[in-house]
VOSETI-932858 format. One line per field, with one value per residue (C-alpha): x, z, y; residue number from 0; residue in three letters. Coordinates in steps of 0.001 Angstrom, whole numbers, padded with zeros to 6 digits, always signed. Last residue first. Layout:
N
u = X|...
w = Z|...
v = Y|...
num = NUM|...
residu = ALA|...
This chain:
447
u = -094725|-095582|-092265|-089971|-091443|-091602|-088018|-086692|-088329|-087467|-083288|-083835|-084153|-081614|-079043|-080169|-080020|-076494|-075057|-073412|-069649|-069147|-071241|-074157|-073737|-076405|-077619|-080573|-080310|-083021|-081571|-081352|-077593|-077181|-077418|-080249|-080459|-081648|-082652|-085164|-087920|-090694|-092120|-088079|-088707|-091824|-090061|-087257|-089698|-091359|-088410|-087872|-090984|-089988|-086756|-088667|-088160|-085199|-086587|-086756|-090014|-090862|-090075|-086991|-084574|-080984|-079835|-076780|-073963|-071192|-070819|-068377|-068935|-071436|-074101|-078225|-079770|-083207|-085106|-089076|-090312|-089601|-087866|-085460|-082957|-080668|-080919|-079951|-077109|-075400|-075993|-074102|-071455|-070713|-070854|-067606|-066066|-067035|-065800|-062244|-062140|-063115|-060205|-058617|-060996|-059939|-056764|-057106|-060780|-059140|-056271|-058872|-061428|-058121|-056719|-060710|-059796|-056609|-058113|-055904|-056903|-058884|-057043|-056564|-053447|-052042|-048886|-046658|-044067|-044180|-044139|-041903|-039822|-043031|-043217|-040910|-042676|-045712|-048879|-051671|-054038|-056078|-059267|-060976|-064249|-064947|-067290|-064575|-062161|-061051|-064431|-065386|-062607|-059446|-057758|-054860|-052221|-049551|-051979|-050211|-051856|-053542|-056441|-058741|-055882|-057871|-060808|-058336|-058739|-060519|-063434|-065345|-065944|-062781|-061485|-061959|-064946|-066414|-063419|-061583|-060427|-057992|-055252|-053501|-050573|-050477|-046834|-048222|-047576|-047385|-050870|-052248|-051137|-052553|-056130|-055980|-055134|-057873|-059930|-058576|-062254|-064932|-066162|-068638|-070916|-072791|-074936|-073066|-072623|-070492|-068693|-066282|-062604|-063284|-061169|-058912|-056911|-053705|-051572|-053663|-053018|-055976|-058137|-059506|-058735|-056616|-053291|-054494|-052519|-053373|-056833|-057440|-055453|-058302|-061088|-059329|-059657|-062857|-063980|-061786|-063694|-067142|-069807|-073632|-075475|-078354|-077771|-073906|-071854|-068146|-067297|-067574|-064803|-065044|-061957|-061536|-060422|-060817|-063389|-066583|-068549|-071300|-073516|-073436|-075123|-072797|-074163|-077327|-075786|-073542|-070462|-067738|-064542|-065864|-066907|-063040|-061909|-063805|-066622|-069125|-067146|-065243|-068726|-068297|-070793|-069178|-065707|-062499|-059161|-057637|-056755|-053290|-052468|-048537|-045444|-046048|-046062|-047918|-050493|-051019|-050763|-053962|-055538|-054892|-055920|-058937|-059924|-058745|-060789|-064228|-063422|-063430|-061244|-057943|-054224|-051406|-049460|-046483|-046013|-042614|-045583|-046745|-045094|-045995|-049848|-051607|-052811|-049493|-049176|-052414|-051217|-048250|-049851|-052477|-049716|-047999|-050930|-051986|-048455|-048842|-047282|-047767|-049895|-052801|-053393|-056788|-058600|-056117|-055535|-058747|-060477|-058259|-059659|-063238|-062259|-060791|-063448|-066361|-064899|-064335|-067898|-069375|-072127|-071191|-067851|-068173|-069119|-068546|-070393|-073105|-074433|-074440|-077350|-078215|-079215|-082301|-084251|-085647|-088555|-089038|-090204|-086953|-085669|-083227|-080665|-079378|-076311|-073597|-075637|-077302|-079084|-081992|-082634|-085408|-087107|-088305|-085505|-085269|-086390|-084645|-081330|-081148|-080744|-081717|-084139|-081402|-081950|-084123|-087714|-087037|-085083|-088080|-090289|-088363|-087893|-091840|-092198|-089610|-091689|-094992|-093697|-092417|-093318|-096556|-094728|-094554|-091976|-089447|-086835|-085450|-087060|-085725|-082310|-080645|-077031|-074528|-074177|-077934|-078795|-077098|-080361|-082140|-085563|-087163|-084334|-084797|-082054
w = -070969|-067970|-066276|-068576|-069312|-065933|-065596|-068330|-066990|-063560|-064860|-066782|-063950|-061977|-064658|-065109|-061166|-061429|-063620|-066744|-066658|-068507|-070797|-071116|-072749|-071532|-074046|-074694|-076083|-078147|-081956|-082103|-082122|-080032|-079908|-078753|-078023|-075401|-075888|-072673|-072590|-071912|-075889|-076081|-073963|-075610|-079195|-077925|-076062|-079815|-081500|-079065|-079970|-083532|-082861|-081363|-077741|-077738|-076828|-074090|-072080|-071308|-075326|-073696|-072938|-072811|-070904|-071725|-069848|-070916|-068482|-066285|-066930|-068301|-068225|-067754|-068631|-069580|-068832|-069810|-066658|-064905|-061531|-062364|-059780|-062391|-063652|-060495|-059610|-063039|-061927|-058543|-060468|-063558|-060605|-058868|-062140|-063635|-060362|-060525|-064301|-063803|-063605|-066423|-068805|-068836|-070642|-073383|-073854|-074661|-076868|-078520|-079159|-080297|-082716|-084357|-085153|-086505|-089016|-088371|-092082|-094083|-097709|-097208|-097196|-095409|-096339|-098509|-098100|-097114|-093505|-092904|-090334|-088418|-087205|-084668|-083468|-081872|-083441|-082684|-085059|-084462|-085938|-086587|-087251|-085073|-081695|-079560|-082040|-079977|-079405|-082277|-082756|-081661|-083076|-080969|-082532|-081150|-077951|-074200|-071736|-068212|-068380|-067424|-069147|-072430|-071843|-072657|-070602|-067620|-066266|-069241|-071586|-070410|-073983|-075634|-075806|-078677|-080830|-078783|-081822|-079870|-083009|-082000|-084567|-084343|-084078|-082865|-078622|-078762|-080398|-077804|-075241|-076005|-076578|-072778|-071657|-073800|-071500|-068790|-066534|-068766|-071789|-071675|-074198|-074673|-077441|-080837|-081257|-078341|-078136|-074953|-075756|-079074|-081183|-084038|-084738|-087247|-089169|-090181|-091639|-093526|-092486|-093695|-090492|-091758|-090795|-087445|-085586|-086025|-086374|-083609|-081489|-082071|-081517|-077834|-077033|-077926|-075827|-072484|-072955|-072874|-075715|-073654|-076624|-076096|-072770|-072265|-075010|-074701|-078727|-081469|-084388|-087650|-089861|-092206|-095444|-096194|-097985|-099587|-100827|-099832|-102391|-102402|-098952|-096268|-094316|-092897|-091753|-088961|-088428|-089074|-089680|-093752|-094306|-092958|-096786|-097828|-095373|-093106|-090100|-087018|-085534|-083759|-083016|-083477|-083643|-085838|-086949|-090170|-092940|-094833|-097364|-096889|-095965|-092377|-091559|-094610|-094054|-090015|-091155|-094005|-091119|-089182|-091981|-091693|-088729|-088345|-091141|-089844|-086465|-089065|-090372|-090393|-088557|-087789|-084794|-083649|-080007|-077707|-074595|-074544|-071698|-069437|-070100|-072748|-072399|-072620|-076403|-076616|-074790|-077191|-080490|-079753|-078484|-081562|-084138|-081998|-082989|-086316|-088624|-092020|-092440|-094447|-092630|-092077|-089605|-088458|-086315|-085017|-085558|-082783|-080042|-081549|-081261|-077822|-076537|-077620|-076256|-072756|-073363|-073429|-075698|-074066|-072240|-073930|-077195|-079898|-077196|-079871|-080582|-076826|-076854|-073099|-073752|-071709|-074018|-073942|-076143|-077378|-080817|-082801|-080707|-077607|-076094|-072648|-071491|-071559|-074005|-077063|-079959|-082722|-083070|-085658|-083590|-085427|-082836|-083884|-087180|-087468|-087119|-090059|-093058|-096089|-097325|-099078|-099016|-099753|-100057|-096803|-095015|-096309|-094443|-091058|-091187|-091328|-088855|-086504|-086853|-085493|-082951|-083489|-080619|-079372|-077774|-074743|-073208|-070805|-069267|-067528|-065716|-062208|-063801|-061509|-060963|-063667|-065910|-066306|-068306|-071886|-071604|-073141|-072196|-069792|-067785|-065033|-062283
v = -030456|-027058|-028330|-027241|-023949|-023193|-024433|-022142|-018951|-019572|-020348|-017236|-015004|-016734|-016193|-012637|-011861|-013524|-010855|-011984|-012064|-015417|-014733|-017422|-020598|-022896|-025446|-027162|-030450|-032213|-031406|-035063|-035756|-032726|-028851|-026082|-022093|-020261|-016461|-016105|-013211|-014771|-015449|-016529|-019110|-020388|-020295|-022385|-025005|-024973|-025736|-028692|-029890|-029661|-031596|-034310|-035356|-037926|-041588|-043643|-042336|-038788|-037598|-037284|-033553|-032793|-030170|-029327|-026693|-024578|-021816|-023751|-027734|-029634|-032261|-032344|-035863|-037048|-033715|-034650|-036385|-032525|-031915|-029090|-029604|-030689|-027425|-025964|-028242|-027051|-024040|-024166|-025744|-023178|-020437|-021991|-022803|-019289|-017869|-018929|-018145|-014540|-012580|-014885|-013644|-009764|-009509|-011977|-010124|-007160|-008508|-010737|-007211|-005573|-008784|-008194|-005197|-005866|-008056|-011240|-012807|-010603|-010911|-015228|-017499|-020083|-022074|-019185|-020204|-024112|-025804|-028089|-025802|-024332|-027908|-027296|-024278|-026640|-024993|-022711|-021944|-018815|-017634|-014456|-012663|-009932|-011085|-010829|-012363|-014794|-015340|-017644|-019123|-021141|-024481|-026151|-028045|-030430|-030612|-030642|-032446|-031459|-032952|-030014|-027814|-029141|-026631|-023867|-020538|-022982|-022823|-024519|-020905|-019381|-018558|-022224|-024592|-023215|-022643|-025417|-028099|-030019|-031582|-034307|-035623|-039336|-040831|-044383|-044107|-040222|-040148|-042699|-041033|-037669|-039891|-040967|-037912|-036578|-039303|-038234|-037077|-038436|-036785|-034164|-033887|-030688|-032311|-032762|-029286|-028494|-031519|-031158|-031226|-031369|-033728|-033772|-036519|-037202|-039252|-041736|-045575|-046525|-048468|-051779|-053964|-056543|-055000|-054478|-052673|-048527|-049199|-051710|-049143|-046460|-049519|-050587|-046707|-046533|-049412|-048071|-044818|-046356|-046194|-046240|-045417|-043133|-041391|-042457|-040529|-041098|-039946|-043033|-043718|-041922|-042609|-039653|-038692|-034960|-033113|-035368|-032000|-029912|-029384|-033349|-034030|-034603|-031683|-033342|-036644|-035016|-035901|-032526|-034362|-034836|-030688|-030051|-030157|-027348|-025774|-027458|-026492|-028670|-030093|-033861|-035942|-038952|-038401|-037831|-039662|-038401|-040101|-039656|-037312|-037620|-035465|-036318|-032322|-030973|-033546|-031999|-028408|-029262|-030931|-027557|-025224|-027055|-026873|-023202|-022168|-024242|-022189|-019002|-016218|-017531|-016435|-018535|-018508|-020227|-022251|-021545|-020967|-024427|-025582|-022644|-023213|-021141|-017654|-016246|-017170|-015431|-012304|-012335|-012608|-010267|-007751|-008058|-007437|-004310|-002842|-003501|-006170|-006550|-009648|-007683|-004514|-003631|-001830|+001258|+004147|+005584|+002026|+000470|+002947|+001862|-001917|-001963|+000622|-001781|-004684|-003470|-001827|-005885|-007319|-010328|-011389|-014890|-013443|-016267|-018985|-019383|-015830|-015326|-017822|-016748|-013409|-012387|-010714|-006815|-006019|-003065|-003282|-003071|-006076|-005446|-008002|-008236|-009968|-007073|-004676|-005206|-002904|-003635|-006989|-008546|-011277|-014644|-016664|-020226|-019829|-016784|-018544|-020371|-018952|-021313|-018707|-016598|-012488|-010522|-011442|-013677|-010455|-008243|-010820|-010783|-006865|-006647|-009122|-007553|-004466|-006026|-008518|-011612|-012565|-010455|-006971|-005972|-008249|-007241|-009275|-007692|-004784|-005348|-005934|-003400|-001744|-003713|-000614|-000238|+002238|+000543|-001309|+002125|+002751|-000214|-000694|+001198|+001218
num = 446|445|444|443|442|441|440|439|438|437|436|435|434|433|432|431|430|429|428|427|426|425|424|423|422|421|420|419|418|417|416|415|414|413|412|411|410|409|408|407|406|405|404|403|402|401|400|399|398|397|396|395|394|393|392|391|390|389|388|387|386|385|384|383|382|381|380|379|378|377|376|375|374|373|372|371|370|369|368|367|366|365|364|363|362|361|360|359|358|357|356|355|354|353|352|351|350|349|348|347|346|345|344|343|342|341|340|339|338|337|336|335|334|333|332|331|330|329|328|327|326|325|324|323|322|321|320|319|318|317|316|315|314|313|312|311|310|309|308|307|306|305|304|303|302|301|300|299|298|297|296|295|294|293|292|291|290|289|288|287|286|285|284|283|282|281|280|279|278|277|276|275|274|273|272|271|270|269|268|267|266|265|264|263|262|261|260|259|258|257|256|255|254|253|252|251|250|249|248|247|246|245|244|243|242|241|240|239|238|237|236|235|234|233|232|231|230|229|228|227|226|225|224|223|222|221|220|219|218|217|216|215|214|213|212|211|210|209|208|207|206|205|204|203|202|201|200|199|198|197|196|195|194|193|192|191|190|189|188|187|186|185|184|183|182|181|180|179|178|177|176|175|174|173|172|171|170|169|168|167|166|165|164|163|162|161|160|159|158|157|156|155|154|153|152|151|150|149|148|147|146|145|144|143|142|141|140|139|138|137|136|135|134|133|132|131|130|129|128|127|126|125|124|123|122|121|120|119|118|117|116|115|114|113|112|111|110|109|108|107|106|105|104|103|102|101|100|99|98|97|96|95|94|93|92|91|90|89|88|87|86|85|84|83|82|81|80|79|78|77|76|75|74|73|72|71|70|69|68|67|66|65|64|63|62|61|60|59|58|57|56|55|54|53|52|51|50|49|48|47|46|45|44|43|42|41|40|39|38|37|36|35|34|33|32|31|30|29|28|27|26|25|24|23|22|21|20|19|18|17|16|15|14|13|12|11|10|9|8|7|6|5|4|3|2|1|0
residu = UNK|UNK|UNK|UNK|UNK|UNK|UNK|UNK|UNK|UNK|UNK|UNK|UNK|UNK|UNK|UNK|UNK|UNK|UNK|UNK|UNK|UNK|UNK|UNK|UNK|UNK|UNK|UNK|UNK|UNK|UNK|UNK|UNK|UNK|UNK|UNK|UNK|UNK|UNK|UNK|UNK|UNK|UNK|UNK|UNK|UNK|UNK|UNK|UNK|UNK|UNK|UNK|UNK|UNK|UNK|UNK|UNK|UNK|UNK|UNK|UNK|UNK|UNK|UNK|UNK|UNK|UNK|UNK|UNK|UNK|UNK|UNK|UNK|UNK|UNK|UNK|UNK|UNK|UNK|UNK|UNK|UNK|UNK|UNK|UNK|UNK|UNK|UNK|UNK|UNK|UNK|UNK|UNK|UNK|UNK|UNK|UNK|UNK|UNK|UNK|UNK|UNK|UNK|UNK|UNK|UNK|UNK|UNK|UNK|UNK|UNK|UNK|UNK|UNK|UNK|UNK|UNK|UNK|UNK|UNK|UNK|UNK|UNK|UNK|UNK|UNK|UNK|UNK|UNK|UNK|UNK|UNK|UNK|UNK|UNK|UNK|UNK|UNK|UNK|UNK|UNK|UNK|UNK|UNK|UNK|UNK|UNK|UNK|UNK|UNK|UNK|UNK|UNK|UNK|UNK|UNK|UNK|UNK|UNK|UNK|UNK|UNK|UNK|UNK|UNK|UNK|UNK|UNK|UNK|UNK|UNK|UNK|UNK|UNK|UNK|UNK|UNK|UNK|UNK|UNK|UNK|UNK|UNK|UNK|UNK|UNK|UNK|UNK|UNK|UNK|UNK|UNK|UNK|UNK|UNK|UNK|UNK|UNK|UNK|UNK|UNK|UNK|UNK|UNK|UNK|UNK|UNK|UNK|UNK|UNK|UNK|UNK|UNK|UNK|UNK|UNK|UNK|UNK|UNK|UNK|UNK|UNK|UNK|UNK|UNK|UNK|UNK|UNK|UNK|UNK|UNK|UNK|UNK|UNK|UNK|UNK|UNK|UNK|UNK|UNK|UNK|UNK|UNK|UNK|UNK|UNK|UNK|UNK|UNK|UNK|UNK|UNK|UNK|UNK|UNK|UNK|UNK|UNK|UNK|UNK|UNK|UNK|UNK|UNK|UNK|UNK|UNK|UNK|UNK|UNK|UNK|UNK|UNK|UNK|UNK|UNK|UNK|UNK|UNK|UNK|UNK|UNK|UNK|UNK|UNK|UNK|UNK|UNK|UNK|UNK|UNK|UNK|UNK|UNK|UNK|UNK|UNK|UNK|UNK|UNK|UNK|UNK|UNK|UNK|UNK|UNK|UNK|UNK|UNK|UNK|UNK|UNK|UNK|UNK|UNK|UNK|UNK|UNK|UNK|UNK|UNK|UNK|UNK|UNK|UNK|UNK|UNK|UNK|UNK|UNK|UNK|UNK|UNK|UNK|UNK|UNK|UNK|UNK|UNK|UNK|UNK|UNK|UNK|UNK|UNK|UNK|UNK|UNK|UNK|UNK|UNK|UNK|UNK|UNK|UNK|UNK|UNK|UNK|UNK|UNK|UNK|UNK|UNK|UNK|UNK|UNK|UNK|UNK|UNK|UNK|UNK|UNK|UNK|UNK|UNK|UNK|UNK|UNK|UNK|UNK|UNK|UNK|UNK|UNK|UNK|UNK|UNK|UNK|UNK|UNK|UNK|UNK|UNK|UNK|UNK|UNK|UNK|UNK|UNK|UNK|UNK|UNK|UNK|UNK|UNK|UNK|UNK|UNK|UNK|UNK|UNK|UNK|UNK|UNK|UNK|UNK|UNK|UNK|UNK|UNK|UNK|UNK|UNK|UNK|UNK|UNK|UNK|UNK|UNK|UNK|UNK|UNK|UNK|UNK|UNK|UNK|UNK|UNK|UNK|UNK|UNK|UNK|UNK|UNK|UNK|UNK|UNK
């Protein structure tokens, strides 16, 4: 079906016209909206560095600029709409808006069937969790170390990774690694013990070393830590590079919190709502986290986060605990409710689809790929200067820019900012997947 009008046409029937490029990039009304957004507003945004288009509508995987231009979208505005620009989502929300969109914490009938779909979401043993409500992954991070303190009565330190990302807000600032948000705007934020993340490209750190370092800390009385009473962890780092850790190592880390009293915390706002295969990335090693943090699409694209908690602890915790005016905006519980309902239809193909592309960009025969990783629709390429050493971040920027000049929204990750990263939605079409698999690897292969 054409494409070329209105990429609400299509209803799953023809992509012969994605993408479509007519335009230079930026083209000349997305430069015009471009500069009044940098007279405007705040020139430390981010995003329209990496994509200088100004967007006009989406739909499913396919994005539209104000000059025509139709994108693939494979940056599904970072794994926060994992069933895309989607009518399931639309309905849910404009349904909701005809009886209410804001409530504070008193109850609706939209507000219960959230609360009971994602309860249902999680594996039998899990299912006598609480809820509490936030705006934002960095929200739920925090609001979970805060949950974790609360619980062993003490402001202990808490155990986090290299690489990790939990938020650059309040407290949670010090669990998120990287070097460029420690600076002093920032602020310190929690205690923390860093120890490393199973990362093999650029510093081979094994499970069975970590672990021997995380019971180092908890035993030696000599080795300068202090005692912590909890962990977070991603299941698989999403901004630290796509990592994926090997097969039991959360096991590995459950144990270890049983063995010494440690409160887990799984941080899954990227990794979370189908995006691995899975509803919860941590069912890959079959454990059971005290706390669970959820984002990003939750909320279907409506800001929202979820902490999910064992019940028990729900007994330590003050009145009021967590607090905030736009917490569970009920139409953000209708987009979850939606999506809730919908995601496990596709799980089974998402794994079986995650693989064959995963074999498909490692079929990508270029000098310049170093490593490609993943699992389900969250998958990292990770690309060398061509010898040993990550290709520079503005190289990378310029890869980003090239795809996008063809039609290809691909964003990047990692230590180095040298990771591409697939996230598509989990229900896009296959012809748009294979269409911007050619664009990627001709871009790939012209270096």
């Amino acid at each position: 079906m054409n494409m070329t009008s209105d990429p609400k046409n299509h209803n799953g029937n023809g992509y012969e016209n994605i993408p479509r490029i007519i335009t230079d990039i930026p083209g000349p009304r997305s430069r015009k909206i471009l500069e009044s957004q940098g007279k405007l507003e705040t020139n430390t945004v981010v995003y329209p560095a990496s994509f200088p288009i100004a967007i006009k509508r989406a739909d499913g995987s396919v994005i539209e600029d104000v000059d025509g231009n139709f994108f693939i979208d494979w940056f599904t505005g970072i794994s926060v709409l994992n069933l895309g620009f989607s009518d399931v989502i639309r309905k849910a929300v404009k349904d909701q808006m005809d009886l209410i969109w804001h409530a504070l914490e008193i109850p609706t009938e939209i507000r219960i069937d959230f609360l009971k779909a994602f309860r249902n979401s999680f594996p039998q043993k899990m299912r006598d969790y609480k809820t509490v409500f936030g705006i934002s992954g960095a929200d739920a991070c925090e609001t979970a170390i805060n949950m974790a303190h609360t619980i062993s009565g003490r402001g202990a330190p808490t155990i986090a990774f290299e690489g990790a990302y939990h938020g650059i807000s309040g407290g949670v600032i010090a669990a998120t690694s990287g070097k460029k948000y420690k600076e002093s705007f920032y602020g310190s934020g929690f205690d923390v013990i860093r120890v490393p993340y199973p990362y093999s490209v650029w510093d081979d750190t094994d499970v069975e070393s970590i672990m021997r370092l995380l019971r180092k800390i908890m035993t030696d009385p000599e080795s300068g830590y202090g005692t912590p009473d909890s962990l977070i962890v991603e299941p698989i780092q999403g901004e630290g590079g796509y990592i994926v850790p090997p097969s039991g190592f959360l096991r590995q880390l459950r144990e270890f919190c049983d063995d010494y009293g440690i409160i887990m915390i799984v941080d899954e706002v990227q990794t979370g709502m189908g995006r691995t295969g899975k509803m919860w990335a941590f069912e890959w090693d079959s454990i059971a986290p005290d706390i669970v943090c959820s984002s990003k699409s939750v909320g279907g694209g409506i800001p929202m986060s979820v902490v999910y908690y064992r019940s028990e602890y729900d007994e330590r915790l003050p009145t009021p605990f967590h607090m905030g005016t736009f917490r569970a905006n009920p139409l953000a519980m209708a987009a979850g409710t939606a999506l809730l309902k919908k995601i496990p239809d596709v799980l089974g193909d998402i794994r079986r689809r995650g693989e064959k592309l995963l074999d498909e960009f490692r079929e990508i025969r270029s000098e310049k790929i170093r490593d490609v990783r993943g699992r389900g629709f969250m998958i990292g390429i990770e690309l060398s200067d061509g010898r040993d050493s990550p290709m520079d971040a503005k190289k990378v920027l310029s890869i980003k820019h090239d795809l996008l000049k063809n039609g290809l929204m691909m964003h990047t990750c990692g230590h180095y900012s040298n990771v591409f990263r697939y996230m598509g939605a989990l229900n896009i079409p296959d012809e748009l997947n294979a269409r911007g698999l050619d664009i990627f690897r001709k871009s790939i292969t012209a270096l």
